[in-house]
C-alpha atoms as one frame of an Amber mdcrd trajectory, in Angstrom:
protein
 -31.718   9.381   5.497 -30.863   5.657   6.113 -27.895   4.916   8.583 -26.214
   1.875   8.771 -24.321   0.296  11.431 -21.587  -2.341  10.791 -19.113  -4.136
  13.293 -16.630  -6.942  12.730 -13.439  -9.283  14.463 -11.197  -8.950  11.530
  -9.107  -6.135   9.610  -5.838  -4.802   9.078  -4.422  -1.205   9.649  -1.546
   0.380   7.502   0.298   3.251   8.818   0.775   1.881  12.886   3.888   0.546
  13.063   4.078  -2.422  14.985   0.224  -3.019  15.256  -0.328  -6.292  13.016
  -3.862  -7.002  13.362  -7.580  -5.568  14.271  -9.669  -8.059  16.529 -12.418
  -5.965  16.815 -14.529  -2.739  14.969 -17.503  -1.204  14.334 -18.615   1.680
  12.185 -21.750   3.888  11.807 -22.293   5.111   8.091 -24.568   8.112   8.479
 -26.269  10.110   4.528 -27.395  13.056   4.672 -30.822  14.005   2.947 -30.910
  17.512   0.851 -34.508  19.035   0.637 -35.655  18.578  -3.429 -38.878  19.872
  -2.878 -40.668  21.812  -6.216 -43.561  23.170  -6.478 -44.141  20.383  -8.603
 -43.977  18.251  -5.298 -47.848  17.931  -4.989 -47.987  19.127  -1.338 -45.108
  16.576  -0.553 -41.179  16.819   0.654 -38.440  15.221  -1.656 -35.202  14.764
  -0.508 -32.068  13.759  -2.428 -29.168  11.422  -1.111 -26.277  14.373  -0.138
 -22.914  13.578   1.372 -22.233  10.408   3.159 -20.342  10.261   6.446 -18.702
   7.313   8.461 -16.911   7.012  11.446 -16.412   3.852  14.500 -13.856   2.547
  16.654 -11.331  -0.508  16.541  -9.646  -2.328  18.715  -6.184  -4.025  17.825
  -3.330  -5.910  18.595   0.374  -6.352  17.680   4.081  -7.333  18.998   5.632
  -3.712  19.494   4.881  -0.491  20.394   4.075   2.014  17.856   5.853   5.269
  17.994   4.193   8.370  19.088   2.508  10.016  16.306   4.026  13.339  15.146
   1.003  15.157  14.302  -2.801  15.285  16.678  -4.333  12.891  14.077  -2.203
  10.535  12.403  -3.939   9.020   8.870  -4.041   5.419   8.052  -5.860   2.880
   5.966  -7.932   0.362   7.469  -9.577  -2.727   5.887 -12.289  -4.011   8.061
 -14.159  -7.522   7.100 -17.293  -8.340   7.932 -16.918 -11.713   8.220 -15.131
 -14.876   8.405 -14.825 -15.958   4.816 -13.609 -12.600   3.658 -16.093 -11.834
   1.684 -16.896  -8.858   2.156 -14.373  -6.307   3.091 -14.779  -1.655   3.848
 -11.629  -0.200   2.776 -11.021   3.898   3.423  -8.293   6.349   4.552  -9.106
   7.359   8.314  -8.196   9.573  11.139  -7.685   8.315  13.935  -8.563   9.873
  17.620  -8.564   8.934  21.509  -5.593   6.850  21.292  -4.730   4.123  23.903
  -1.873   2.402  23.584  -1.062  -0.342  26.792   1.483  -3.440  26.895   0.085
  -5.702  29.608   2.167  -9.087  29.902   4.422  -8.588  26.254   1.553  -7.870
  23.915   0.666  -4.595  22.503  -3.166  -3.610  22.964  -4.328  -0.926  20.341
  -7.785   1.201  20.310  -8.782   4.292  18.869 -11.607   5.907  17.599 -11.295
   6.766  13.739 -13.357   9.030  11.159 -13.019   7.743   7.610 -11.775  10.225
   4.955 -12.738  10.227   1.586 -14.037   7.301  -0.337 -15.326   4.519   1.647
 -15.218   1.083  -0.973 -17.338  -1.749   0.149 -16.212  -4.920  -2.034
């Protein structure tokens, strides 16, 4: 089925302490087709749309350093816009994964690879 791939320079991220804003994202929304066929089909496959999948990677900034997760995948919200009049805006729960955290010259550089969980809203 179709995938679609989406990146952006602005969104926010709820549940990072300290982290205040995302400069940079993309995400890959992936569907899965489901094999319909009949025997009704007329020599032909049909496929249905089944579950729907998204994951991508963001890159962020703030003015302090988060704290260390307590648990291997911490869960947070992110809202990513597409672009610069805010128009349009995905907004899901996510896990995040491969963490870096640096502080080079005061501010805090953020990126980590995320796998959305649950409903993904595009608005």
């Amino acid at each position: 089925m179709p995938n679609l791939s989406v990146s952006g320079k602005l969104g926010t991220i709820t549940g990072v302490t300290g982290v205040t804003e995302i400069s940079d994202w993309n995400v890959s929304i992936e569907s899965e087709a489901l094999d319909a066929t009949s025997k009704n089909s007329l020599g032909w496959k049909e496929h249905i749309l089944g579950l729907q999948s998204a994951s991508g990677s963001i890159k962020a900034f703030g003015n302090a350093m988060p704290p260390l997760p307590t648990d291997a995948t911490p869960t947070v919200t992110l809202i990513l816009v597409t672009d610069a009049d805010l128009s349009v805006t995905i907004t899901a729960p996510a896990i995040l994964s491969n963490i870096d955290v640096s502080s080079p010259m005061g501010v805090v550089e953020f990126s980590a690879d995320f796998t959305f969980t649950g409903e993904v809203v595009v608005s």
